[in-house]
MARZA-523463 format. One line per field, with one value per residue: residue in one letter; x negated, y negated, z of N, C-alpha, C in turn. Coordinates in nm, 2 decimals, decimal comma. Each point is the difference from the previous one (the first is absolute). Example, Ala and Ser with C-alpha at 12.3 -4.5 7.8 and 13.67 -1.06 7.14 Angstrom:
residuo (a:s)
n.px (-1,32:0,04)
n.py (0,57:-0,11)
n.pz (0,78:-0,07)
ca.px (0,09:-0,09)
ca.py (-0,12:-0,11)
ca.pz (0,00:0,00)
c.px (-0,09:0,08)
c.py (-0,12:-0,11)
c.pz (0,00:0,08)
***
This chain:
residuo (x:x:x:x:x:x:x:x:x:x:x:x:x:x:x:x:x:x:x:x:x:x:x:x:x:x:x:x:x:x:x:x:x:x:x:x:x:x:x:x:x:x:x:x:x:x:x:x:x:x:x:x:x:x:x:x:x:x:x:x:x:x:x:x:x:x:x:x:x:x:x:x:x:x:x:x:x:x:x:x:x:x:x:x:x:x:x:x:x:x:x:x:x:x:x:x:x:x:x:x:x:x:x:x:x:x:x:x:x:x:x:x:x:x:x:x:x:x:x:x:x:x:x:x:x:x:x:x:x:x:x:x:x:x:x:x:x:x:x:x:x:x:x:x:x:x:x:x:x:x:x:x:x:x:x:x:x:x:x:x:x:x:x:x:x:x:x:x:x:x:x:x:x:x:x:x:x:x:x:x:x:x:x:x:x:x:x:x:x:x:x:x:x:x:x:x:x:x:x:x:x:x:x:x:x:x:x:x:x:x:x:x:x:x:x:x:x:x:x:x:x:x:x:x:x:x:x:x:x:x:x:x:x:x:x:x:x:x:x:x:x:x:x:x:x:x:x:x:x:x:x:x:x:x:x:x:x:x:x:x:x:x:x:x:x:x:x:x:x:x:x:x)
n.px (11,73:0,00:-0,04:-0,05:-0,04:-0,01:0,10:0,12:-0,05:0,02:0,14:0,00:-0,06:0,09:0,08:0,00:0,03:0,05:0,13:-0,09:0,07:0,09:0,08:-0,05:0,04:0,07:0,02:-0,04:0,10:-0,13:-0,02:-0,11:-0,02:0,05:-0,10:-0,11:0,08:-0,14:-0,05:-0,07:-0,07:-0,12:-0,03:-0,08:0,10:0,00:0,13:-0,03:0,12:0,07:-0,05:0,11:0,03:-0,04:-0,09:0,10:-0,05:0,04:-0,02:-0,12:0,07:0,01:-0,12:0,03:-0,01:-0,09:-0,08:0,00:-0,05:-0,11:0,00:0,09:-0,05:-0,11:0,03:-0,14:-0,02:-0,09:-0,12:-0,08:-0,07:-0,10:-0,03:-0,08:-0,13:-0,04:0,08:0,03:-0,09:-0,01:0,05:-0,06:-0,17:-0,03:0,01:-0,05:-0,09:0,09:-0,03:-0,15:-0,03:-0,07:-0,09:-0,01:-0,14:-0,05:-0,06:0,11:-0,09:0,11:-0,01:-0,06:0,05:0,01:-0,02:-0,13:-0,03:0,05:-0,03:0,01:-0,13:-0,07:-0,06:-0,13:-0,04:-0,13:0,05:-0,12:0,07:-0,01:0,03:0,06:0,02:0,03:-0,08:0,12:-0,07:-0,07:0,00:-0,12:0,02:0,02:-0,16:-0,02:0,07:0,06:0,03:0,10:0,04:0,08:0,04:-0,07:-0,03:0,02:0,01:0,07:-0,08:0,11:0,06:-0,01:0,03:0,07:0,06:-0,05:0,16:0,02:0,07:0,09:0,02:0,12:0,10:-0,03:0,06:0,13:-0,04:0,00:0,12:0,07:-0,11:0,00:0,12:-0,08:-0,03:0,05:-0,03:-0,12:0,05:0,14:-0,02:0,05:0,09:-0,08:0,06:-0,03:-0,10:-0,06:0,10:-0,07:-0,03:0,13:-0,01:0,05:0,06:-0,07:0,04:-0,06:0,08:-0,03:-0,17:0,00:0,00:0,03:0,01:0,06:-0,02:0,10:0,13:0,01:0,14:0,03:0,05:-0,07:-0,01:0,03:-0,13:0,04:0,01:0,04:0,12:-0,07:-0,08:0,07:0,06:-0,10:-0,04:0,11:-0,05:-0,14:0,03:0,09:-0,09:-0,08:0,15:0,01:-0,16:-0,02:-0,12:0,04:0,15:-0,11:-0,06:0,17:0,06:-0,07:0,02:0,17:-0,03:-0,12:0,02:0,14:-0,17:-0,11:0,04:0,02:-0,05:0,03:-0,10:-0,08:-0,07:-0,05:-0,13:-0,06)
n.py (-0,87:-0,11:0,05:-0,08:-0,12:-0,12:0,10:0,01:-0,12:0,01:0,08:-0,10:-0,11:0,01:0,02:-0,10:-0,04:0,13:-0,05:-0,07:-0,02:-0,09:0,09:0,13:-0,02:-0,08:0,11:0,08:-0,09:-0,09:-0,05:-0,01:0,11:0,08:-0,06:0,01:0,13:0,02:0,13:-0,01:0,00:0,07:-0,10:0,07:-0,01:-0,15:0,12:-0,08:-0,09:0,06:-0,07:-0,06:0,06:0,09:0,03:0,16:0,03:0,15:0,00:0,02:-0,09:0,16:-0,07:-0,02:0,16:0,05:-0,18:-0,02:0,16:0,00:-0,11:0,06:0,12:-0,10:-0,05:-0,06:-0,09:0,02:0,04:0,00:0,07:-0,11:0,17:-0,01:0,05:-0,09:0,04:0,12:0,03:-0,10:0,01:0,17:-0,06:-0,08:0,06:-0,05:0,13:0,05:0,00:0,07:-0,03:0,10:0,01:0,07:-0,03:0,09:-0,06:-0,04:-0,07:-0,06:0,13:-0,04:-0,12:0,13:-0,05:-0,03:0,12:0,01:0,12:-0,01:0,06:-0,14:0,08:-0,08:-0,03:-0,06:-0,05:0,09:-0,02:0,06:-0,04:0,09:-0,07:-0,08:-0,07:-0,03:0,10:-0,10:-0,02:0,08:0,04:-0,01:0,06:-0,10:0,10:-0,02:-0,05:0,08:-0,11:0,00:-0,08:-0,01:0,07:0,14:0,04:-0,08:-0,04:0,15:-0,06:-0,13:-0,02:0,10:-0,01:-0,10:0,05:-0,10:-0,05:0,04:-0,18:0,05:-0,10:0,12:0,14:-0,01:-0,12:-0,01:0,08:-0,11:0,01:0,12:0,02:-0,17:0,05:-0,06:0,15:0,04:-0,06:0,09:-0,03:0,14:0,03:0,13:-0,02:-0,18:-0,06:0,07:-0,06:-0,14:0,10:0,03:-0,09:0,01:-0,08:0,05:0,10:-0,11:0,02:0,07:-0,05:0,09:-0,03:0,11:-0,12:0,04:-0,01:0,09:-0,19:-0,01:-0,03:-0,05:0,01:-0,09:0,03:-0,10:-0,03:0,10:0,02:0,05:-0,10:-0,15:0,08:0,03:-0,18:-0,03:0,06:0,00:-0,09:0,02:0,06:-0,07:-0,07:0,11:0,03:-0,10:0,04:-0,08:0,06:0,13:-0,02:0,00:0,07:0,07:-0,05:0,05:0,15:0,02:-0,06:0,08:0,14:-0,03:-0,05:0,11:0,08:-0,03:0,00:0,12:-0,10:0,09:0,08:0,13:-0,04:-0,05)
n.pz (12,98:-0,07:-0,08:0,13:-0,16:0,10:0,05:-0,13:0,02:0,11:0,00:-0,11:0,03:0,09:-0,09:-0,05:0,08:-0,05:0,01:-0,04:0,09:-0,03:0,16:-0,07:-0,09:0,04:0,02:-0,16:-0,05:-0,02:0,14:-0,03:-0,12:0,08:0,07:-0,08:-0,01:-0,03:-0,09:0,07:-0,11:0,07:-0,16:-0,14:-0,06:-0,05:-0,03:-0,11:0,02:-0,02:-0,09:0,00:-0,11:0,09:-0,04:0,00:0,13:0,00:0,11:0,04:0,12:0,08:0,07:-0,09:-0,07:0,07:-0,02:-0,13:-0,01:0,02:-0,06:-0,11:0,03:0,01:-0,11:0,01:0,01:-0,12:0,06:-0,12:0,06:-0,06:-0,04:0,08:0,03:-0,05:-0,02:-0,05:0,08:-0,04:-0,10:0,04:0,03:-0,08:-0,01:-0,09:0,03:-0,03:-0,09:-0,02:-0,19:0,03:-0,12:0,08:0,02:-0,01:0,02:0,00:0,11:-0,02:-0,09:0,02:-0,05:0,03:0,11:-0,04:-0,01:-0,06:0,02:-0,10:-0,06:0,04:-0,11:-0,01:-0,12:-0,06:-0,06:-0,08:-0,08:-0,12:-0,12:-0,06:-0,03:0,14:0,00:0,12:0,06:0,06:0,14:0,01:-0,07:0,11:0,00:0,01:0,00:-0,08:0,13:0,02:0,10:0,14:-0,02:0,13:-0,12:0,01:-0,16:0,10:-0,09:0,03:-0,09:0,01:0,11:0,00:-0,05:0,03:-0,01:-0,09:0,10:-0,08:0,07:0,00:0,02:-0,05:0,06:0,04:0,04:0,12:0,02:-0,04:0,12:0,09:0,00:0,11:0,07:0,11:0,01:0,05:0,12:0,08:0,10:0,08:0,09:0,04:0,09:-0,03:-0,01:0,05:0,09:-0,05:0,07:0,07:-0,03:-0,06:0,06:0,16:-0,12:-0,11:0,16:-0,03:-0,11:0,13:0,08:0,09:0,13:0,05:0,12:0,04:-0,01:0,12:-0,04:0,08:0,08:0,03:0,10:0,06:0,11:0,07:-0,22:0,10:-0,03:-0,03:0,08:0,14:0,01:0,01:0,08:0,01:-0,04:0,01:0,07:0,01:0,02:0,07:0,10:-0,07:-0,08:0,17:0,02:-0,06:0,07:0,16:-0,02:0,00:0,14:0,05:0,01:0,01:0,09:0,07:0,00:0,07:0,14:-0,03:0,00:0,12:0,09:-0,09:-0,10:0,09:-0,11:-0,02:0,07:-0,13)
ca.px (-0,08:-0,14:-0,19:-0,08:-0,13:-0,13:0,00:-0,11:-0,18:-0,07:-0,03:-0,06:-0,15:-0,01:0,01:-0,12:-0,17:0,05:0,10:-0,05:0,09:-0,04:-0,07:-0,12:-0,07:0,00:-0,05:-0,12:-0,07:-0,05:0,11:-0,03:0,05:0,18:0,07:-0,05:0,09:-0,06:-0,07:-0,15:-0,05:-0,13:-0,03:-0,11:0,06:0,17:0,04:0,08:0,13:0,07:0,04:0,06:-0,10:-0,13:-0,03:-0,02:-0,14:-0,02:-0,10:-0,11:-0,01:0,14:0,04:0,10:0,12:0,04:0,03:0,14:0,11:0,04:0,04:0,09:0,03:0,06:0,08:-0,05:-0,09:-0,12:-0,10:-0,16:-0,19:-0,12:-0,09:-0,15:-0,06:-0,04:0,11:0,11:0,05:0,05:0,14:0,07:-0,02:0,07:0,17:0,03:0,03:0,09:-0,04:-0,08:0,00:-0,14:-0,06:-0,11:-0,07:0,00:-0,09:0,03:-0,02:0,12:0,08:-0,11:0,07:0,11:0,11:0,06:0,00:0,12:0,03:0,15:0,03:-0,04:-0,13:0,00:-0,11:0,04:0,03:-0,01:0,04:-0,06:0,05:-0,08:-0,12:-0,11:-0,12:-0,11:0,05:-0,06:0,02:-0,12:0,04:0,08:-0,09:0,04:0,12:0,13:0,11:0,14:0,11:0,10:-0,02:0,06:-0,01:-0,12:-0,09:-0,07:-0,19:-0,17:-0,04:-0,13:-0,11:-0,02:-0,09:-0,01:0,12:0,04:0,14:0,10:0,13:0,16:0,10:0,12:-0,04:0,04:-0,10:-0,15:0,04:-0,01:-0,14:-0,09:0,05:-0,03:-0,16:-0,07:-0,05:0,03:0,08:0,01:-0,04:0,15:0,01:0,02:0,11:0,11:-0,06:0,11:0,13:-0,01:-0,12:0,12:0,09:-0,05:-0,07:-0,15:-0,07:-0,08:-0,07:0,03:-0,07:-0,05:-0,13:-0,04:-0,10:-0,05:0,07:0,15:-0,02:0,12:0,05:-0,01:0,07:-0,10:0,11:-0,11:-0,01:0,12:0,11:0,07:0,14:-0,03:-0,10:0,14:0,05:-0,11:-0,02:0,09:0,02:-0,10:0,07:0,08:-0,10:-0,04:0,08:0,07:-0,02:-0,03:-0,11:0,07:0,07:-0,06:-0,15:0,05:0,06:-0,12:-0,05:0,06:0,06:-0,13:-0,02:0,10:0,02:-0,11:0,13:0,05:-0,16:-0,06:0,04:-0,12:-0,01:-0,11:-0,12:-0,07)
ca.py (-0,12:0,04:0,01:-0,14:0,06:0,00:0,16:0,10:-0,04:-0,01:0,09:0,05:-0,07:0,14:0,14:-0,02:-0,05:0,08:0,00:-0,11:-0,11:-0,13:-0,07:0,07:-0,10:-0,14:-0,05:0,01:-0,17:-0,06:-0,09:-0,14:0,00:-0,06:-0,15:-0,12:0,06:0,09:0,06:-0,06:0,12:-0,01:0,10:-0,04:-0,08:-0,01:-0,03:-0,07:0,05:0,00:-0,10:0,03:-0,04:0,02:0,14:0,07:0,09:0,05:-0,05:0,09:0,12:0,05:-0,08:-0,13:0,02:0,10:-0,07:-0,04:0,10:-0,06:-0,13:0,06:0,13:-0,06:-0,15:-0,09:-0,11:-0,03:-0,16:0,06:-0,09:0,05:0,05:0,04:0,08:-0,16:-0,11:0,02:0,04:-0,15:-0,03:0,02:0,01:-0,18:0,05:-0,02:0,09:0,11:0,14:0,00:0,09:0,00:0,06:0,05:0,12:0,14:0,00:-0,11:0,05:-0,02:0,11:0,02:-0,07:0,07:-0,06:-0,17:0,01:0,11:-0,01:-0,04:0,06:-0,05:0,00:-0,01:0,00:-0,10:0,07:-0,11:0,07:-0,05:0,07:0,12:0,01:-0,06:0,08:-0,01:0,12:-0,02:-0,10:-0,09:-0,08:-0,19:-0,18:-0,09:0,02:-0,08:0,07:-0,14:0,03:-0,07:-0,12:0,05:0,15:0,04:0,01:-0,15:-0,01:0,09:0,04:-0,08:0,03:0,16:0,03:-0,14:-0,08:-0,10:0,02:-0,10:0,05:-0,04:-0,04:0,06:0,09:-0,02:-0,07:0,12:0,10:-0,07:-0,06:0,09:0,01:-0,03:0,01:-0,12:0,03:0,17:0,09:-0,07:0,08:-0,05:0,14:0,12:0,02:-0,01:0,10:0,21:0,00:-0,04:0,03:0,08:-0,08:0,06:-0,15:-0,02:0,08:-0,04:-0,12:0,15:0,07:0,00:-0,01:-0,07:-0,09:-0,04:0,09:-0,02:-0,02:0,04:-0,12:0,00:-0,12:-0,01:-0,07:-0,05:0,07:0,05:-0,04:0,13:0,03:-0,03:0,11:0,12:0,03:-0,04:0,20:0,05:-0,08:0,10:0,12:-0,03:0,06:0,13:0,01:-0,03:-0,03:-0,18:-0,03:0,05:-0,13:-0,14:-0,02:0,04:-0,12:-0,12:0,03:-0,01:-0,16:-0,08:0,00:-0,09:-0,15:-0,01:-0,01:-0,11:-0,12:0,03:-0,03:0,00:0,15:0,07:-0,02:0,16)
ca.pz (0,02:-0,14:0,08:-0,07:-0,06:0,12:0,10:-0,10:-0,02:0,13:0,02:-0,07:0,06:0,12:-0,09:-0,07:0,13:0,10:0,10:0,11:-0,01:0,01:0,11:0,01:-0,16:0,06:0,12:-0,02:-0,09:0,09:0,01:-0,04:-0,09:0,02:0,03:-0,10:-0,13:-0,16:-0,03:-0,07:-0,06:-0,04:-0,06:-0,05:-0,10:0,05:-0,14:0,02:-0,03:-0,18:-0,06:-0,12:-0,10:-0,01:-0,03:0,12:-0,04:0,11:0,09:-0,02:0,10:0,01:0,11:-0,05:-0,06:0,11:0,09:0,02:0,04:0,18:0,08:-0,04:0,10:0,13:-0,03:0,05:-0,16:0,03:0,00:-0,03:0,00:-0,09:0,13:-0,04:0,09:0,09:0,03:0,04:0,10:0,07:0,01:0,11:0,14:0,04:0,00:-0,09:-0,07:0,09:-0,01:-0,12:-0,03:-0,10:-0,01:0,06:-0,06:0,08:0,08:0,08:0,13:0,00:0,02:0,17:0,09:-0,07:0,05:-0,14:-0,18:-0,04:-0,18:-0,18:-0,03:-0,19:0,03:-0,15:-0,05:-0,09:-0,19:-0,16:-0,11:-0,15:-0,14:-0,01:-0,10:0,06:0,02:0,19:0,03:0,11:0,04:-0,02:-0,12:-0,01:0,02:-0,10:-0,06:0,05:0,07:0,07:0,11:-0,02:0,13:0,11:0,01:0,12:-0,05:-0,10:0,06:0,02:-0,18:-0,10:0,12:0,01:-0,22:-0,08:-0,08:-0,05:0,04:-0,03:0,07:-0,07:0,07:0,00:-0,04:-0,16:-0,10:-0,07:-0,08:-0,11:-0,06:-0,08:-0,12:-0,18:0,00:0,10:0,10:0,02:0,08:0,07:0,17:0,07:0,09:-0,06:0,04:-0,09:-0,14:-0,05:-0,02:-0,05:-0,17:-0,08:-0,06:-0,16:-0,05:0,02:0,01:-0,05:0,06:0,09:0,09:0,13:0,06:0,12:0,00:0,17:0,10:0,02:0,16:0,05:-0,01:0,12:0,06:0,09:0,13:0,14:0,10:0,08:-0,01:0,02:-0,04:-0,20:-0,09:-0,04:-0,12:-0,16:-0,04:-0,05:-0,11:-0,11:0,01:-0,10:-0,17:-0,07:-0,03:-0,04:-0,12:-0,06:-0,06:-0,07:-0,05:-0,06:-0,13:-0,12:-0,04:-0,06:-0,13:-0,08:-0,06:-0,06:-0,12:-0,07:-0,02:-0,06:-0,12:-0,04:-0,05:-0,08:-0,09:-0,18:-0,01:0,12:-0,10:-0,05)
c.px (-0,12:-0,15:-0,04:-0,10:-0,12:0,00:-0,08:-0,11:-0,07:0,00:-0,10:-0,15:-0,05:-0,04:-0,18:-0,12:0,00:0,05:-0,07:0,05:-0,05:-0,07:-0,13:-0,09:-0,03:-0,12:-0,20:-0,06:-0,06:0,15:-0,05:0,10:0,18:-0,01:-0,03:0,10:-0,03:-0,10:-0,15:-0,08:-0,11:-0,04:-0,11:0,04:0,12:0,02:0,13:0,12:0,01:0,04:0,16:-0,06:-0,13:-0,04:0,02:-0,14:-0,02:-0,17:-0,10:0,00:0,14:0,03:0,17:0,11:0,02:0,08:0,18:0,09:-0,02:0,11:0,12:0,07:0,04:0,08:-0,04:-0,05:-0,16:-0,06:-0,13:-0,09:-0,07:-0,10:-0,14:-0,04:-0,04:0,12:0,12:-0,04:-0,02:0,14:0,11:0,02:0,13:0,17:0,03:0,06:0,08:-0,09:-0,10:0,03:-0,13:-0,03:-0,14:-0,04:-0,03:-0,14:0,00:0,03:0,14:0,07:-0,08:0,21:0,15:0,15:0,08:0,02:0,13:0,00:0,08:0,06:-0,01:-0,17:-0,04:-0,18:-0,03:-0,03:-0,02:0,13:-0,06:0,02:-0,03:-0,15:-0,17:-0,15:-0,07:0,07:-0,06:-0,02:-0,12:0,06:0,11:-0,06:0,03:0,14:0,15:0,10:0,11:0,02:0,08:-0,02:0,01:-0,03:-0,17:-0,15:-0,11:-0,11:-0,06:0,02:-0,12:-0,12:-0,05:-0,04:0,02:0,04:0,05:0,12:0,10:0,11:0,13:0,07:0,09:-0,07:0,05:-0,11:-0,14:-0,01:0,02:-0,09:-0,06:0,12:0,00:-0,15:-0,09:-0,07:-0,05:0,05:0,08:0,03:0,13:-0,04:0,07:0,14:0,12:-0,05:0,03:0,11:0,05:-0,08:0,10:0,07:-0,05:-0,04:-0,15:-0,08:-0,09:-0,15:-0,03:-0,12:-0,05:-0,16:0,02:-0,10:-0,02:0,06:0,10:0,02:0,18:0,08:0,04:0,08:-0,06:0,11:-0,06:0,04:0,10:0,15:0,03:0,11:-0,02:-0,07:0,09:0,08:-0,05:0,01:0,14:0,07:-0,06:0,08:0,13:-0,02:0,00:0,10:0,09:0,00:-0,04:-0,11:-0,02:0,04:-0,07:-0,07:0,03:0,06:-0,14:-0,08:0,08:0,03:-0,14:0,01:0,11:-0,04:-0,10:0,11:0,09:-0,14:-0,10:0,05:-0,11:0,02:-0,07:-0,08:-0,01:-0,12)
c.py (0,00:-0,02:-0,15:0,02:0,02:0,09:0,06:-0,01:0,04:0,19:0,11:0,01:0,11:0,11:0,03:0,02:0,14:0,00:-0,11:-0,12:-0,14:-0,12:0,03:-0,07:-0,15:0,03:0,06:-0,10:-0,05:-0,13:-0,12:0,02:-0,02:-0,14:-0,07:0,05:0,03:0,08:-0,03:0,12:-0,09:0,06:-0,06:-0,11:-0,05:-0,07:-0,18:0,01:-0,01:-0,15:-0,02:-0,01:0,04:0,15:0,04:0,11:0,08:-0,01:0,08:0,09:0,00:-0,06:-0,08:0,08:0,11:-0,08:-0,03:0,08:0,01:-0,09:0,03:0,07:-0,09:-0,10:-0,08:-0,09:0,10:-0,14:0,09:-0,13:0,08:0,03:0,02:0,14:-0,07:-0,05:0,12:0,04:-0,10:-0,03:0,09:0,00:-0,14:0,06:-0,10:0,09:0,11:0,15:-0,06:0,10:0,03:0,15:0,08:0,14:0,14:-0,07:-0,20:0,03:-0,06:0,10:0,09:-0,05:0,07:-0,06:-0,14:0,05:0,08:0,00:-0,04:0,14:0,00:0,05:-0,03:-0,02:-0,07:0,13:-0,13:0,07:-0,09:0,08:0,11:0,05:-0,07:0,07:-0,04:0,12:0,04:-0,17:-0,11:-0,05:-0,10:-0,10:-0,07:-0,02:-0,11:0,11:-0,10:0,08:-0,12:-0,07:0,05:0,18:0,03:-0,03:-0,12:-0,01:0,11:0,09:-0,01:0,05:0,15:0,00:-0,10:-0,03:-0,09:-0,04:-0,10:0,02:-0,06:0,02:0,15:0,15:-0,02:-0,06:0,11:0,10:-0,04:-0,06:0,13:0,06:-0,08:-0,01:-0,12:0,07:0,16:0,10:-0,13:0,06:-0,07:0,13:0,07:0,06:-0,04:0,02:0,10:-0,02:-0,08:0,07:0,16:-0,08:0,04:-0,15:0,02:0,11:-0,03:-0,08:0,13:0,03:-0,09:-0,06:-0,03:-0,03:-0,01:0,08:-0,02:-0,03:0,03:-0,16:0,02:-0,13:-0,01:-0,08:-0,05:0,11:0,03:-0,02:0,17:0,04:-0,02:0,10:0,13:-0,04:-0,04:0,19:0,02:-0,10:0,08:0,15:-0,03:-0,06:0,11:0,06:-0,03:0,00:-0,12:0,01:0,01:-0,12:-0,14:0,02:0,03:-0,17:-0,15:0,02:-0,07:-0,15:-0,07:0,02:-0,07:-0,12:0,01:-0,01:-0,14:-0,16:0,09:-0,07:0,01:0,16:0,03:-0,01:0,19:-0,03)
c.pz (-0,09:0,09:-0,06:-0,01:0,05:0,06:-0,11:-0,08:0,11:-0,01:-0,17:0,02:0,08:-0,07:-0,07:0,08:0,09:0,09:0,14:0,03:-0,04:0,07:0,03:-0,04:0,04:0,15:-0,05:0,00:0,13:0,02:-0,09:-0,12:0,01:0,04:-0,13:-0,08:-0,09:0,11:-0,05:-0,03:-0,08:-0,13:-0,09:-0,06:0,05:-0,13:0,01:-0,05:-0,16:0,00:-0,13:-0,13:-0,04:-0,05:0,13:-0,03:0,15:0,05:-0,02:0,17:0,05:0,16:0,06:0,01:0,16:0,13:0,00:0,00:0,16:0,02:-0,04:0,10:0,15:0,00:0,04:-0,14:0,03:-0,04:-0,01:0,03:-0,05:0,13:-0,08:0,06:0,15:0,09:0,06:0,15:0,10:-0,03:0,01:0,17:-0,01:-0,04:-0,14:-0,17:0,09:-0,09:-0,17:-0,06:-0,12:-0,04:0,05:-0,08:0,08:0,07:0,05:0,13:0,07:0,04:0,16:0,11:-0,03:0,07:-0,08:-0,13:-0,04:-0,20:-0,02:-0,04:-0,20:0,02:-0,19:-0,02:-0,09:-0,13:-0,10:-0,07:-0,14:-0,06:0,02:-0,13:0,05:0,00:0,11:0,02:0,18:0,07:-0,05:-0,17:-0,01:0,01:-0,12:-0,02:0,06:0,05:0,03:0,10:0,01:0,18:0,11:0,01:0,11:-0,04:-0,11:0,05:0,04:-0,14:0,02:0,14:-0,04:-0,15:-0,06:-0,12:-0,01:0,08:-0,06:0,11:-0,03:0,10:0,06:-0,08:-0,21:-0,08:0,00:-0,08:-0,16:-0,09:-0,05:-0,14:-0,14:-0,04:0,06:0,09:-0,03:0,05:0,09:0,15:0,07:0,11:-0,12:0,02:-0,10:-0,19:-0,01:-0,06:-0,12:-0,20:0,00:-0,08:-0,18:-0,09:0,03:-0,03:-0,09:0,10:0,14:0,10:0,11:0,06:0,17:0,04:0,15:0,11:0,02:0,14:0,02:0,06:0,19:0,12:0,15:0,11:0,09:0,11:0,06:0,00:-0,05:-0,05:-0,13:-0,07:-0,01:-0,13:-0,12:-0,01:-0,01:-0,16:-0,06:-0,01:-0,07:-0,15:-0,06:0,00:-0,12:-0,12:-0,06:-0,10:-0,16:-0,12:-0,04:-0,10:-0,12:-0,07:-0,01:-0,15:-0,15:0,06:-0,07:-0,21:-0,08:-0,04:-0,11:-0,20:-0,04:-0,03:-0,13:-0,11:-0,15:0,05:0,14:-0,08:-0,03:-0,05)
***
C-alpha cells in the first residue's frame, strides 16, 4: 500500500521538531491564531512583498526570514505587524500578535520577565566595515563623517546620536554596501554577525577594515502572559536551530546573496 504524501510530511515535521507530534503543535498555537488561519508575528520591519520586475534586495533584518520558517514548520500563512517597544506588548495582551520578535539588549529589564522572553539564538552587534586603507581607526572619528545603513536596520539614528555621523540611509543592505564601494560613504554599519561572514568573500577584502560600535543585543521572541505551550514550542524551534546548523547557513546565505546583489547594481569602479 504506497505511503500518502500528507502521512509522509506529517511524519517528517515530527522528525524535525523532535519527535513532537502535530497535535502537540496545534494545540501550542494560541486558538486565536488556528481560527483567523495565519500566524501573526510581531516584528521591527514588515518587509513588503516582491514586486515582479523589480530589483530583488535581501532585507536588512533576519525577522522575516525566522518567521517564515515558523509558519512553514507549521503550515500555517504568516501575517507580520510592524512592532515598536511602545506597542508590542499591547498587541500581544489584545491577541492581535500571537508571538514578538526583538532585539533586546543585556541590560533590557524585559529579560527580568523570563517566562515571555525566549532566545533565537541570533545575537549581533553593529559593525562599520571601510576600505582598508581608512584613517577612522576609533569610534569618536566618525563625527562628521558619512555613514550608510539600510532602512529599517537597529542602528539608524544612534550613528549620528552616539558620534555624530552623517547618516546616509538606503533602501536595502545591498545599496549601502554599494555606496561605500563607490565611495558615497565612509563606512557602512549592519550586525556583525552578517558582515564577518560577508568580508570572507575575496571580492571584500579591499573593504575589510573593522570598527565595532556598540553592545551586542540578543534577537529574542517575546510571548504573552501564560502562554505555556507557545513558549515550550517557540524553545524547541530555537533548539532546532542550533541543532541544525540553521544559523551557520543563514549568514552564509545572506552574505552571498547580498554580495550577488551588490555585483550585480555595480556599474562604475570601487572608488580608489
Amino acid at each position: 500500500m504506497p505511503i500518502k504524501p500528507m502521512f509522509l510530511l506529517h511524519v517528517l515535521l515530527a522528525a524535525s521538531l523532535g519527535c513532537t507530534s502535530l497535535a502537540a503543535l496545534a494545540t501550542s498555537l494560541p486558538e486565536q491564531a488556528k481560527q483567523r488561519g495565519s500566524l501573526n508575528v510581531g516584528v521591527r520591519v514588515v518587509v513588503p512583498p516582491y514586486t515582479a520586475g523589480a530589483k530583488y534586495r535581501t532585507p536588512e533584518n533576519i525577522e522575516t526570514i525566522l518567521a517564515e520558517d515558523i509558519a512553514a514548520r507549521l503550515q500555517i500563512p504568516l501575517a507580520t505587524l510592524r512592532t515598536t517597544p511602545a506597542n508590542r506588548m499591547q498587541l500581544l495582551a489584545d491577541g492581535k500578535a500571537d508571538v514578538v520578535m526583538a532585539a533586546l539588549a543585556e541590560v533590557d529589564p524585559l529579560w527580568r520577565t523570563a517566562q515571555r522572553v525566549i532566545p533565537t539564538g541570533y545575537t549581533a552587534a553593529p559593525l562599520a566595515i571601510m576600505r582598508t586603507d581608512t584613517g577612522i581607526k576609533n569610534p569618536q572619528q566618525l563625527k562628521g563623517r558619512t555613514v550608510c545603513l539600510s532602512e529599517g536596520g537597529a542602528y539608524v539614528g544612534t550613528m549620528a546620536a552616539r558620534y555624530g555621523a552623517i547618516e546616509k540611509i538606503y533602501p536595502a543592505p545591498a545599496d549601502s554596501l554599494l555606496a561605500l564601494r563607490i565611495g558615497a560613504c565612509d563606512a557602512a554599519i549592519h550586525d556583525d554577525a552578517m558582515l564577518t561572514e560577508l568580508l570572507k568573500l575575496p571580492e571584500w577584502k579591499k573593504f575589510s577594515a573593522r570598527l565595532p560600535l556598540g553592545p551586542r543585543a540578543s534577537l529574542v521572541f517575546i510571548v504573552p502572559e501564560d502562554a505555556g505551550a507557545t513558549r515550550a514550542f517557540l524553545k524547541k524551534i530555537a533548539l532546532t536551530w542550533s541543532q541544525e546548523g540553521y544559523w551557520a547557513q543563514r549568514r552564509k546565505k545572506w552574505a552571498n546573496d547580498v554580495a550577488f546583489e551588490v555585483y550585480l547594481a555595480q556599474n562604475v569602479p570601487d572608488c580608489h
